[in-house]
C-alpha positions as CSV (number, residue, x, y, z in Angstrom):
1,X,129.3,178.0,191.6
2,X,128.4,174.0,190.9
3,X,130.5,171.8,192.4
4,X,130.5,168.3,190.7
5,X,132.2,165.5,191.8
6,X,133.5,162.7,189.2
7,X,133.7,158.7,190.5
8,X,137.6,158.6,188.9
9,X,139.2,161.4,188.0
10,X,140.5,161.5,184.0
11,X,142.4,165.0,184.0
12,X,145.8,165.8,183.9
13,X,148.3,166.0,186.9
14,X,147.9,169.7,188.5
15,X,149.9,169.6,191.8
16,X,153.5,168.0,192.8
17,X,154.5,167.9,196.1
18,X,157.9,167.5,197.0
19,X,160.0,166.1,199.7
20,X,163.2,168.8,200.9
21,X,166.7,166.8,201.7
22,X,167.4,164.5,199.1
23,X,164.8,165.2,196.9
24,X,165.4,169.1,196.0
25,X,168.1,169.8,198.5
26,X,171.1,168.0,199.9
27,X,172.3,165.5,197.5
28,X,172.3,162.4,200.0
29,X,170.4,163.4,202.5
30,X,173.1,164.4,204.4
31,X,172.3,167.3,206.8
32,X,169.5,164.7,208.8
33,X,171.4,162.3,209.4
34,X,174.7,163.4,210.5
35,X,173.4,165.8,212.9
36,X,171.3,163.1,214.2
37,X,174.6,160.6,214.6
38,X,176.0,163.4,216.2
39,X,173.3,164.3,218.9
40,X,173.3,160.3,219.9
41,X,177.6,160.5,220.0
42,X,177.4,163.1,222.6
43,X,175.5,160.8,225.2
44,X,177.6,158.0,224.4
45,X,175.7,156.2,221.8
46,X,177.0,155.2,218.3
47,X,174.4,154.7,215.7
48,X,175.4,153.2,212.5
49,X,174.6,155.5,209.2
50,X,172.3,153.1,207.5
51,X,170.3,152.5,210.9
52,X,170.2,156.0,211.4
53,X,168.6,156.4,207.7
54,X,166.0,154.1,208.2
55,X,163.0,156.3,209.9
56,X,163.8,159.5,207.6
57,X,161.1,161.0,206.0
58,X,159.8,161.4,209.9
59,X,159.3,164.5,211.5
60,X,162.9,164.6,213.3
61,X,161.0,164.1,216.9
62,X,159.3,160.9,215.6
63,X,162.3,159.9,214.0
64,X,164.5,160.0,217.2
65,X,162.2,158.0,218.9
66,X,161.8,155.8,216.3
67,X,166.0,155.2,216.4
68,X,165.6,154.6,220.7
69,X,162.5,152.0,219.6
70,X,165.2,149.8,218.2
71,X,166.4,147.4,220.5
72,X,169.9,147.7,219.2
73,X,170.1,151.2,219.8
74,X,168.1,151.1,223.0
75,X,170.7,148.3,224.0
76,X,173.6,150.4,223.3
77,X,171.8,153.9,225.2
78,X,171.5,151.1,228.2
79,X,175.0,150.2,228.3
80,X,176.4,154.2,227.8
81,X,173.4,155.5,230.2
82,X,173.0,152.9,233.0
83,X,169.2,152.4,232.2
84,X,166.7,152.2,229.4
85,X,165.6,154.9,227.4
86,X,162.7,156.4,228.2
87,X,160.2,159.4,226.6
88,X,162.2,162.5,228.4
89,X,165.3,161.3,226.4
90,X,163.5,162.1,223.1
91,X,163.0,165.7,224.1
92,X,166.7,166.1,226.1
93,X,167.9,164.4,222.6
94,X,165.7,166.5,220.4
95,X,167.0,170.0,221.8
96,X,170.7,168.9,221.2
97,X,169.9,167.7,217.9
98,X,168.2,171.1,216.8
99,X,171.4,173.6,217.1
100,X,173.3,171.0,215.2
101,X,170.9,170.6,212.3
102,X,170.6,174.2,212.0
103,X,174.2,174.4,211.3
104,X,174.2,171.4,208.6
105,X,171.5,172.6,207.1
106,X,173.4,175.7,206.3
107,X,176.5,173.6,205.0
108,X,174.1,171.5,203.0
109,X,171.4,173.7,201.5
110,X,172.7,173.3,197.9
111,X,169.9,172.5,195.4
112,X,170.1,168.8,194.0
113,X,171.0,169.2,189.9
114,X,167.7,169.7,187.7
115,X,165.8,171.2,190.7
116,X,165.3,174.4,189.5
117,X,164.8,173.2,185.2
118,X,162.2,170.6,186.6
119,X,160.4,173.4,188.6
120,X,160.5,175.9,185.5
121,X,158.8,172.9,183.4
122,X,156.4,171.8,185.5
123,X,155.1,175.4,185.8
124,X,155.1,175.8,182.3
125,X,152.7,172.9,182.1
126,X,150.7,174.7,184.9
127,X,151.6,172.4,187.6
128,X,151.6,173.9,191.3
129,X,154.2,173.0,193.4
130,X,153.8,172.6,197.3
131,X,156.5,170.8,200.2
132,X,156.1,169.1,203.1
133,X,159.6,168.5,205.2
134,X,160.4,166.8,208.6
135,X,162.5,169.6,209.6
136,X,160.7,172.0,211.6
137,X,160.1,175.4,210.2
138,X,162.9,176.9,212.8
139,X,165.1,174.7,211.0
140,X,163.4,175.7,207.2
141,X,163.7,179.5,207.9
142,X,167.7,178.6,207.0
143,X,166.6,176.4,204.1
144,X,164.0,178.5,202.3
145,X,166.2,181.2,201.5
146,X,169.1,180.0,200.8
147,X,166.9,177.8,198.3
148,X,165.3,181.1,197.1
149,X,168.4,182.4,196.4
150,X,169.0,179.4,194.4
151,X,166.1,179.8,192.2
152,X,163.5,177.6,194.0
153,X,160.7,179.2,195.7
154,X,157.7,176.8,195.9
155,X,154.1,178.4,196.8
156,X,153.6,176.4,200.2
157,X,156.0,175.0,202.7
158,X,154.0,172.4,205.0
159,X,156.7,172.0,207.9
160,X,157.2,169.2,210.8
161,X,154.6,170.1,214.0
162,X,152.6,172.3,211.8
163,X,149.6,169.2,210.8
164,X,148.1,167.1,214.2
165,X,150.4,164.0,213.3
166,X,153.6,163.7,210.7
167,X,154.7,161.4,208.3
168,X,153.9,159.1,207.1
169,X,150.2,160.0,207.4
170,X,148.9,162.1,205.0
171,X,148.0,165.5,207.2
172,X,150.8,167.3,205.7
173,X,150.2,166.5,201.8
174,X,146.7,167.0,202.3
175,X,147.7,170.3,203.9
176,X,149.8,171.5,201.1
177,X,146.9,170.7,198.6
178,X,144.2,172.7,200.9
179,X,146.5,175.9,201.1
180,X,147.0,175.5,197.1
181,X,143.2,175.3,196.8
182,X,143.5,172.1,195.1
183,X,141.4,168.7,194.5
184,X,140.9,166.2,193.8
185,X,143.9,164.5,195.6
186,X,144.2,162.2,192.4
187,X,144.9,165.6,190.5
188,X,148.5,165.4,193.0
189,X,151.6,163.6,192.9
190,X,154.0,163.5,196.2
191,X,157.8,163.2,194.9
192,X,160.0,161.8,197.9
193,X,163.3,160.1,198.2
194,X,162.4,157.8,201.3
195,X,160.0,155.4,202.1
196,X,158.2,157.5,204.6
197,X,157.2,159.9,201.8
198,X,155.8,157.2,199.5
199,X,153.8,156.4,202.3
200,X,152.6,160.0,202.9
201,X,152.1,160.4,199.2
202,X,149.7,156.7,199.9
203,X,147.8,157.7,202.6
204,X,146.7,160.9,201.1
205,X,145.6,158.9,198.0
206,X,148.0,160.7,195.8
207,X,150.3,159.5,192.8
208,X,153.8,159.0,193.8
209,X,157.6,159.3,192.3
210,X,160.5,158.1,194.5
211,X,163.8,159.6,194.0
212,X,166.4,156.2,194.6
213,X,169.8,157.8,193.8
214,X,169.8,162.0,194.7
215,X,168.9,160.9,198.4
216,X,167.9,158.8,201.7
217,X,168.4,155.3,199.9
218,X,171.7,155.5,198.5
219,X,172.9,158.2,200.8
220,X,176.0,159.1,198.8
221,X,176.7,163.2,198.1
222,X,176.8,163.7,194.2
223,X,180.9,163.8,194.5
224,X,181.1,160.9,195.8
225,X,178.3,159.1,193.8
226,X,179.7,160.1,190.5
227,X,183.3,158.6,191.7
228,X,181.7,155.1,191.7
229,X,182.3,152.8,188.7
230,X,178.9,151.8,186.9
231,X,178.5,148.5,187.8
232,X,178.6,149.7,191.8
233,X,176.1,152.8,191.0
234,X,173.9,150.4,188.7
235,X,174.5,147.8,192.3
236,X,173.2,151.0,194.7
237,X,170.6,152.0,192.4
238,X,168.6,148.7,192.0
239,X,168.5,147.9,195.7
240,X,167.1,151.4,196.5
241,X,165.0,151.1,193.6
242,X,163.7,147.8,194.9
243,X,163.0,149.2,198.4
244,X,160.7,152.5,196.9
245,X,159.1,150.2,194.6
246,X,158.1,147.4,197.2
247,X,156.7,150.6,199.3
248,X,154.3,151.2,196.8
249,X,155.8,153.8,194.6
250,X,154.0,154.3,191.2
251,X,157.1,155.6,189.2
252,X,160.9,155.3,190.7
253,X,163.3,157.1,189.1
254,X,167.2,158.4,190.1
255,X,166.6,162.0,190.8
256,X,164.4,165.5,190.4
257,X,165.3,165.6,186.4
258,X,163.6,162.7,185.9
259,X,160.2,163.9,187.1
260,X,158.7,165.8,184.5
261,X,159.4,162.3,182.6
262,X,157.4,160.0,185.2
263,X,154.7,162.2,185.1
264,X,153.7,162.1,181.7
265,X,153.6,158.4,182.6
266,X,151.5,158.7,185.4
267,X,149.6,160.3,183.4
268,X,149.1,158.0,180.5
269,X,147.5,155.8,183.0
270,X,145.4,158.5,184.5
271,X,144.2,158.6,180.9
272,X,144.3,154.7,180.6
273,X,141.9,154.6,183.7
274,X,144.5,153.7,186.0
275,X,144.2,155.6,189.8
276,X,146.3,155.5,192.7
């Protein structure tokens, strides 16, 4: 076998790796973060939804940490604890979150609208399709069937604690590209609905396609995004749009059905001589 390596690559795209809640799953994102709210409600601490969103993408772990970084939210475990957070209130925090996400998860497990179509064409073009999720896989083994029974199976499921560090390095993409047997990493595009997975899709010098209405950003469920009048969804759209886009995004677009779309863009440029 001869093995030759090219300065850019000039093919087409030949992996996509997607993001779980709010990207495939969960309109909204919602399972994360209200189990998260919840597990800081039972020691006494109210977080506010859109500061509860802000590290998501993270392994669940990093992400609770992240929330007792923030000196509002540090302030407020002070005045309901009687002292500062410190790193054993991760973990004590962490093992009441996990029961509690289990159980959303269940609830929420409902594939996002064009999941399984987008999948289906993708394939068709010979696109492989990998994951990587913050949730742990204790917490997966409830998504991945009830997805399955959906109609999406994708051929690797890169989980939370399974890679040396999380999001938003790029362990876990690269992960899902070496158990496809895949290169090179400009041959992949990481689809994501939150920052933290642009990021990923960054660091592991991939292409990458934020999702600004189906999840983190907007953080509506599809009922209650489709009850909005236009000029309030087209208000919600552009400032998630914005935010994915100043992360570094290549292509932002509303939601999964739109992906088959951005890629053929993305890969005009490949063909342009654009890279990542």
């Amino acid at each position: 076998m001869s093995f030759i390596h090219r300065r850019r690559y000039d093919g087409p795209i030949r992996a996509a790796i997607f993001d779980w809640a709010g990207t495939t799953v969960d309109f909204g994102c919602q399972a994360p973060i209200t189990s998260l709210v919840e597990a800081f409600a039972a020691m006494g601490v109210e977080v506010p939804l859109a500061t509860a969103r802000l590290p998501m993408g993270m392994a669940k772990w990093d992400h609770i940490r992240a929330l007792l970084d923030m000196p509002q939210v540090a302030a407020a475990w002070e005045r309901a604890q009687g002292r500062a957070p410190v790193t054993a209130d991760v973990g004590d925090l962490y093992e009441r979150f996990l029961p509690l996400q289990i159980a959303a998860v269940k609830r929420h497990a409902v594939l996002i609208p064009g999941t399984a179509e987008t999948m289906g064409a993708l394939k068709a073009r010979g696109i492989r399709i990998g994951t990587t999720t913050g949730f742990p896989r204790e917490v997966m083994r409830v998504v991945i069937p009830e997805a399955a029974r959906q109609g999406y199976e994708p051929e690797v499921i890169v989980c939370a604690g399974e890679t040396p560090s999380g999001r938003p390095g790029p362990a876990m993409a690269l992960k899902a590209l070496i158990e496809l047997d895949l290169h090179p990493v400009q041959a992949a595009v990481k689809v994501g609905d939150t920052v933290v997975d642009v990021a990923e899709g960054l660091n592991a010098g991939m292409w990458t396609i934020a999702l600004a209405v189906t999840g983190n950003e907007v953080g509506l469920t599809g009922a209650e995004w489709a009850a909005l009048p236009a000029d309030r969804q087209a208000e919600l759209r552009r400032i998630a749009a914005d935010r994915l886009r100043a992360a570094g995004a290549h292509e932002v677009v509303d939601g999964i059905a739109d992906v088959p779309a951005a890629i053929e863009r993305i890969e005009a440029r490949i063909t342009a001589g654009d890279v990542p």
